[in-house]
Every structure is written in C-alpha cells, then in structure tokens.
matplotlib code that plots the C-alpha trace (Angstrom):
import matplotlib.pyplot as plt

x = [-38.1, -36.1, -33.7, -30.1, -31.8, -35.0, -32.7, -30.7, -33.9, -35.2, -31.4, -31.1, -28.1, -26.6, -26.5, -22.6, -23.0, -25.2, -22.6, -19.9, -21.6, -21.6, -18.7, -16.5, -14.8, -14.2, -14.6, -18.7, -19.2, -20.8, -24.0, -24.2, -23.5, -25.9, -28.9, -28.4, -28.3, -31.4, -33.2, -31.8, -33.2, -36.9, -36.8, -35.2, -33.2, -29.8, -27.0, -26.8, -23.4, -23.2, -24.9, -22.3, -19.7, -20.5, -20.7, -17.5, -16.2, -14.6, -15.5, -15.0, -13.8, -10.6, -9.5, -7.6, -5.2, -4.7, -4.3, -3.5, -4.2, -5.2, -8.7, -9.0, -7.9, -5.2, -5.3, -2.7, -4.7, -8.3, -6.4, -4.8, -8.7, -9.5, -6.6, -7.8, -11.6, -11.7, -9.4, -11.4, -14.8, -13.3, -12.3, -15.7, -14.5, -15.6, -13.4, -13.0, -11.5, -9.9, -8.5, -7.9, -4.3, -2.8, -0.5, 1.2, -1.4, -4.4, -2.3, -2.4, -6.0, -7.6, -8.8, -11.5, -13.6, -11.3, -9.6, -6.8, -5.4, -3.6, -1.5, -0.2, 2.9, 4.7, 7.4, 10.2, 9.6, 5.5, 4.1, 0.7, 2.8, 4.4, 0.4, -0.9, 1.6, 0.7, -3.0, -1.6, -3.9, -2.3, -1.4, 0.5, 1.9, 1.8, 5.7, 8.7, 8.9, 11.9, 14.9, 15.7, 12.1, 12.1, 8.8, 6.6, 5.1, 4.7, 4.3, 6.4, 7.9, 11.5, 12.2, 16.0, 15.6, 12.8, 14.8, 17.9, 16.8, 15.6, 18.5, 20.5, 17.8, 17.9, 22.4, 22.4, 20.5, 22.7, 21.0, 23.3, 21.7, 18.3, 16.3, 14.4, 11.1, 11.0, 8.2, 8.0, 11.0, 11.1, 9.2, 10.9, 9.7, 11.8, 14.6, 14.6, 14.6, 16.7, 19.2, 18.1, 19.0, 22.7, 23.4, 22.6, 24.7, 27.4, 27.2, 28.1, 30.7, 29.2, 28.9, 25.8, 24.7, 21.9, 20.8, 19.7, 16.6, 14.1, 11.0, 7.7, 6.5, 3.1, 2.8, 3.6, 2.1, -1.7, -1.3, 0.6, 0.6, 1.8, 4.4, 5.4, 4.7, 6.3, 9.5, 10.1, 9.1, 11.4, 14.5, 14.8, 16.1, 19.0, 19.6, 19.3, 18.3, 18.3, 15.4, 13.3, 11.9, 8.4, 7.2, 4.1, 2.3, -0.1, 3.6, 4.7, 1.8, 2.6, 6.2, 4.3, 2.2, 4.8, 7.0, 4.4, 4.2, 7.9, 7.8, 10.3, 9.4, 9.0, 11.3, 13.5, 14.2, 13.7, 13.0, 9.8, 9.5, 6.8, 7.1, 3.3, 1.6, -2.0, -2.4, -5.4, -3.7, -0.4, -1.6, -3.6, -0.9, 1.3, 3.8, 2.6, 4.3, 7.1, 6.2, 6.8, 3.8, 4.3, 1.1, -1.4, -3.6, -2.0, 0.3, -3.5, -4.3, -0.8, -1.4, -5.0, -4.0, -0.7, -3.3, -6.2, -3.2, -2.5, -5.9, -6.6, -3.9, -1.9, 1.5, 1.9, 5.5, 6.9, 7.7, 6.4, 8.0, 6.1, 8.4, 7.5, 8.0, 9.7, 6.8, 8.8, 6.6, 7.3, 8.2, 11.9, 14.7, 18.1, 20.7, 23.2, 20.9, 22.5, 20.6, 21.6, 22.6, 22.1]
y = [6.5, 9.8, 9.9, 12.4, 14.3, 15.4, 16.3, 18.3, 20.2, 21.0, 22.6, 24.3, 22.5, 20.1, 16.4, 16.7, 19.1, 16.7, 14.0, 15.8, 16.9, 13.8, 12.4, 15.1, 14.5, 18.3, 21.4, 22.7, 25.5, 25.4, 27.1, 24.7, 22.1, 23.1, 23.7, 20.4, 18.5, 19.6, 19.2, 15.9, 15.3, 17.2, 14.4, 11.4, 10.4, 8.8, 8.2, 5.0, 4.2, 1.1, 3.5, 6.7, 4.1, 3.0, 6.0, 7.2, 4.0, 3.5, 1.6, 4.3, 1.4, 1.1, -2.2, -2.1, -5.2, -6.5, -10.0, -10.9, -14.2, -12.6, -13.1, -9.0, -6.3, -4.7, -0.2, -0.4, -2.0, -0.2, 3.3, 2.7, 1.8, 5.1, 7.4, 5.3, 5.6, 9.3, 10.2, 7.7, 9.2, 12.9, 11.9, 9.9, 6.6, 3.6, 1.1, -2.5, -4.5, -7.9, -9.5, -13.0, -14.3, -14.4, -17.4, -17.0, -18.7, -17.0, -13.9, -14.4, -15.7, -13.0, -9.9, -7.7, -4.7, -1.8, 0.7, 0.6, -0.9, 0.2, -2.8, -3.5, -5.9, -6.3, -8.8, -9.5, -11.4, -10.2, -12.2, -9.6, -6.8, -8.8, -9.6, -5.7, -5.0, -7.2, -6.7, -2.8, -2.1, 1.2, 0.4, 1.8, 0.3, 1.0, -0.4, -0.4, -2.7, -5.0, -2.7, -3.9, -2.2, 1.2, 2.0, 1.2, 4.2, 3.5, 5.6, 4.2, 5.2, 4.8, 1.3, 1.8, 5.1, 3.7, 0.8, 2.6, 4.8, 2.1, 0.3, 3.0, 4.5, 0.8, 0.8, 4.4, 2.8, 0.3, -2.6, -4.8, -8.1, -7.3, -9.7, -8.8, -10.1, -9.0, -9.4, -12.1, -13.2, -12.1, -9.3, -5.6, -3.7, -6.6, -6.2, -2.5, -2.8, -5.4, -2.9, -0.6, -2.8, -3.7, 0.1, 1.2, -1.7, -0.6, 3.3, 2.1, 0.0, -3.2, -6.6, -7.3, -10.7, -12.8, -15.0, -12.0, -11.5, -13.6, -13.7, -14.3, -17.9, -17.1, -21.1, -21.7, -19.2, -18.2, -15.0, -11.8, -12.4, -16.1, -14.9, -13.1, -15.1, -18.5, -17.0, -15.6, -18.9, -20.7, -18.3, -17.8, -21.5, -20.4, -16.8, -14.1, -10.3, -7.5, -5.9, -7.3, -5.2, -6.2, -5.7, -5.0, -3.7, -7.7, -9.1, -7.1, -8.1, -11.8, -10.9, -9.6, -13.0, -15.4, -13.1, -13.0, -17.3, -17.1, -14.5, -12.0, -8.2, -5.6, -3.3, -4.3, -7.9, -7.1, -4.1, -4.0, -1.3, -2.2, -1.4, 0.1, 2.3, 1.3, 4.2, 3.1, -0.6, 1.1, 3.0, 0.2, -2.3, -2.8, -1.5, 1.5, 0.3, 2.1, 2.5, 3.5, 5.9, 5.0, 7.4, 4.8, 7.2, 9.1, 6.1, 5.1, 8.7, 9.7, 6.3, 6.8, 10.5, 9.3, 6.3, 8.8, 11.3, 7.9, 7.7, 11.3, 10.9, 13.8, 13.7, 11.8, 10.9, 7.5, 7.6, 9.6, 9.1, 9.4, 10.2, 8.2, 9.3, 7.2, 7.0, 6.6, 5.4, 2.4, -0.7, 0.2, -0.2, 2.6, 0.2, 2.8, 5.0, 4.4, 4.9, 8.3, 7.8, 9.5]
z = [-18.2, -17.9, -19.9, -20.5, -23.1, -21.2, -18.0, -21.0, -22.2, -19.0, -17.7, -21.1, -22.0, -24.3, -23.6, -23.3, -20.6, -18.7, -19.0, -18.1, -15.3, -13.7, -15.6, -14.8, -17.8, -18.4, -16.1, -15.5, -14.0, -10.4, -11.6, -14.4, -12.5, -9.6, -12.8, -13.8, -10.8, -9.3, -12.7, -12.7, -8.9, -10.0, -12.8, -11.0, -13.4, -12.6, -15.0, -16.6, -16.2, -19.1, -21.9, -20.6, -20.9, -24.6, -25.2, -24.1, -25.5, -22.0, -19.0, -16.4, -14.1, -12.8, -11.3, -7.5, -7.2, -3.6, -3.1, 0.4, 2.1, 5.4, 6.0, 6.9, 5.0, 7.2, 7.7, 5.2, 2.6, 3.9, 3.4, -0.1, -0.8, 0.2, -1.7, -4.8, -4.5, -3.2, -6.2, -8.5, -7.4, -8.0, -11.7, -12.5, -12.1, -10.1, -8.6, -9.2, -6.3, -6.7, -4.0, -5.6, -5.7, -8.9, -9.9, -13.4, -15.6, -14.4, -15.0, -18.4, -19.0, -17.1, -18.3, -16.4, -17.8, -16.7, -18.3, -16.2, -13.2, -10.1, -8.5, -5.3, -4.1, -7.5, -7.6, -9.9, -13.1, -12.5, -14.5, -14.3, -15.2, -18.6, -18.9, -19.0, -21.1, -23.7, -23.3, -23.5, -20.7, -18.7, -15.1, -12.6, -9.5, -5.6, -4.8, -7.1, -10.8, -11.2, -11.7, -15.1, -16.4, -17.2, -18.6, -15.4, -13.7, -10.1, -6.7, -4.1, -0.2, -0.5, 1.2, 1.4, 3.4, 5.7, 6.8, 7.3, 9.1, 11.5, 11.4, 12.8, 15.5, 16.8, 16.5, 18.1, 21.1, 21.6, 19.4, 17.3, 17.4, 15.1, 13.5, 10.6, 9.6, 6.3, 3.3, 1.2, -1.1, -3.9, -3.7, -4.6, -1.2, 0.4, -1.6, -1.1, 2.8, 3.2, 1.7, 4.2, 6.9, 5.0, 5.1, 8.7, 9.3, 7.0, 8.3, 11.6, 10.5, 11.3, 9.8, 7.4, 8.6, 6.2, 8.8, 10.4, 7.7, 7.2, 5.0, 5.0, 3.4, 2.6, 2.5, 5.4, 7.8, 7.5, 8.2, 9.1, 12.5, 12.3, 10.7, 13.6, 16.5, 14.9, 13.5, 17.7, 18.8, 16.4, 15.9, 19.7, 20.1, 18.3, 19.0, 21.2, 19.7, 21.8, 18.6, 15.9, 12.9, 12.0, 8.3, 9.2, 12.5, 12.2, 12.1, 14.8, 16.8, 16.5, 18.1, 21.0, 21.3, 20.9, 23.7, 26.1, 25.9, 26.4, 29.2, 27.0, 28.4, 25.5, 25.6, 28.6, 26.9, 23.3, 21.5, 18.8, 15.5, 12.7, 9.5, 9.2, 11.4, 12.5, 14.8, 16.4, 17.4, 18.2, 20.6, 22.3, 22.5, 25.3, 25.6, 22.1, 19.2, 17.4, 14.0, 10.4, 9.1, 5.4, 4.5, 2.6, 1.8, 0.0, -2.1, -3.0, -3.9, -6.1, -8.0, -8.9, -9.9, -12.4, -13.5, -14.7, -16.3, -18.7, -19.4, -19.9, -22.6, -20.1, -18.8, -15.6, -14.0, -14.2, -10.5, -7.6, -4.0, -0.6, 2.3, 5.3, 9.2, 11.8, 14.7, 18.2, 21.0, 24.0, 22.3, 22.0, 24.4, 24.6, 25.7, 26.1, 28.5, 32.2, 35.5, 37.1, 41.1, 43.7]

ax = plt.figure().add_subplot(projection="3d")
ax.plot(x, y, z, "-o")
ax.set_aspect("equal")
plt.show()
C-alpha cells in the first residue's frame, strides 16, 4: 500500500508538505502543490483521512445541524449546505449532517466526532447550545442566541429590518389588515420579526395587534406548507386581511392552496410576500411570488469561515450580519393605486 511517505520521497518533500497539501492546513505553493499531486496520482495513493486525523489529533469534521420535520430539505436549507461545504472543503474539512430533531435529553447525551459545529434554528433556553458549552466543543450559529448570552458567535440577517421593511412596503400600499405567519414560538428569528412587524406598524402610527401573528406548531402541522394552507383556511372564518406574510416561500405556497379552494384571487383579494426566496418556484407560481432573498449561501459560508477562525485558534467575530433584499414581483396588491379615466 502507498503510503504519505513514499508520495513524500518521490515529490522531494517532507511528509508535512504532503499533508498540508491536501490538508490545507498551511499555504503550499502551486508548484509544490501541483509536484505532489501528480506524484500522488502516478502512485495512487489517497489520503487516509482517520490516520491524518490522529495525527492532527483533530477530526477534520465539522458537524451541520438542521433538524426540520419536512420530508425535503427546502433551497434555504440545500444552499446553507452549500456555503458550509464549499467553505469546509476550501479549509480541509468534511461535513457532518444531522438532520434528527433534538429534544432536551438527547441534547445532552449526544456527542458526535466533530471538532465543531455550525447550528441552525436556535431557540431560547437551547438546551444544545448549554450542551456544547459544557462539552466546550466550539460552535457557531446560523440565527441569533438568546439575548441574555453574550459569548455565542453567530452569523445572522437582521430579522427586525427584514420584516419592517415588509411591513411598511405592504402599509405604503394601502395594507393594514396583515396576517403574519410567523416561525415557531419560541424561537429568536421569530422574535426578531415579529418586532419587525410591531415597528412598521408603529412607524406608521398604527396599532400593533397580537392576534395578527401566529406561529407555526410544528405538532400540529406536518409540514411548511400545512402550515400555510390550514392557518388561511382557519383564520379566514374570523377575519378578513387584505396581505399575509409567509415565513417561508413552502408556507407561502400553502396560502396559495388553501386560497385557490376558497376562490380568494392573489393579489386583487389578498396580497402574498414570503419570507425566503426560492427563485426557481417564485418565478413559476402564479401569480410570481414577492420575496425576501435572505442570501443562504452565503449565511452557510460566513458561519463555516468564523467556525474554522475558532478552530484555527485565530480571531473570528462574535457576530457577522447578512443584509437581505426585498424581491418585488406579482403577488402583491397597491391598494392606493386608482384606475386613470379617460
């Protein structure tokens, strides 16, 4: 068997060349690095990833945390996967996705071979984040810690802008009855947004109404999307909205279900903006979706980058902030625009 030390001889160059080459732990040069890597393809030899990790004493693995109970990852999810893995794969790392739910006692029994862990949809009270930090296991989260902990690093859009600022596009058209389907309770992106919402409202010197928001029981509904179609079905007995805010572009696409069944025309009835912007099902839906573009990508990228900086033993920043863009398409309604007359 070929092993780091004959690829070394051969390349004329020490076995901690060889490993860095693939490990990328530290700067090769491209000729270097082009020397060894045909050698190492003459020779067939491929790095064993367990020994380089003994080695290194680390397991080169980082572990991706995104529990969902929908049966598909969404694009949201998909392109997180690929900010973290293309950043990962630049730095020498491999990923480790987990996609199990967490309840608080498995979060503290559990322990997978990583040497850190990037984690998605934290909550307050997270019982996984009071685990890592007892385990002292570095982690860094995609969303916003509990506002009473101030040693988390996590990479975040800012919720409270987002959601303002589609608050008031929706009031400047006209809309003051919104309903907002908002994430699950309890959760800090929901928090953040429904602040959103209470200031657009405020800035327009309107009244902040409760009943208006609603979250998502993840116990109840199976999915995103019957989330969507069974809160229009059920809060349309009791109230009429001129707009709904969606939390998600699966939730939004509920809405549009359960308003086709009950004959309600999007935009001229009711007006439609998701909080997530699937381009490709935006753009296919009827009428295109309005949408928030809250850049996935690169909240997957940022938080592998400040994750690898803690394990590098380098400086990283305890918070990094991704602006997001307000996507206007056909699912929303100006009120306030009147017919011209001949």
């Amino acid at each position: 068997m070929v092993t780091i030390d004959d690829v070394a001889k051969r390349a004329g160059v020490s076995k901690g060349t060889v490993s860095s080459v693939f490990s990328k732990k530290r700067p090769i040069s491209a000729e270097v690095t082009e020397r060894v890597l045909n050698v190492a393809k003459e020779l067939n030899y491929v790095p064993n990833h367990v020994a380089r990790s003994l080695a290194m004493k680390k397991t080169m693995i980082i572990g991706l945390k995104m529990p969902t109970l929908d049966t598909e990852l969404s694009s949201f999810d998909l392109k997180v996967i690929n900010g973290v893995v293309k950043k990962c794969t630049e730095n020498g790392y491999r990923v480790l996705l987990d996609r199990l739910v967490e309840d608080e006692e498995t979060a503290l029994f559990s322990r997978d071979p990583v040497d850190g862990v990037i984690l998605l949809n934290p909550k307050d009270d997270d019982q996984r984040i009071v685990q890592y930090k007892q385990l002292n296991l570095p982690y860094v989260l995609i969303g916003r810690p509990e506002e009473t902990d101030v040693d988390t690093k996590f990479v975040d859009n800012n919720n409270i802008e987002i959601v303002k600022e589609v608050g008031e596009f929706l009031i400047e058209n006209g809309h003051q009855d919104i309903l907002f389907l908002n994430a699950s309770y309890g959760m800090t992106v929901a928090e953040d947004r429904k602040e959103g919402f209470k200031r657009a409202s405020e800035n327009f010197s309107l009244p902040f109404k409760e009943e208006n928001v609603i979250y998502n029981d993840q116990e109840k509904y199976q999915n995103a999307s019957d989330y969507g179609y069974y809160s229009l079905l059920e809060t349309i007995k009791e109230k009429k909205y001129t707009a709904i805010i969606a939390d998600t572009d699966r939730v939004a696409l509920g809405v549009l279900r359960a308003a086709r069944e009950l004959g309600i025309d999007i935009p001229n009835d009711l007006s439609l903006v998701a909080l997530s912007n699937n381009e490709t099902l935006a753009l296919e839906t009827t009428p295109k979706l309005t949408c928030i573009e809250l850049y996935p990508e690169k909240l997957g990228e940022e938080a592998a980058e400040v994750l690898i900086n803690v394990l590098k033993e380098q400086l990283a920043p305890r918070q990094k902030m991704i602006p997001a863009k307000l996507v206007i398409r056909e699912s929303c309604k100006n009120l306030l625009k009147r017919v011209s007359r001949v």
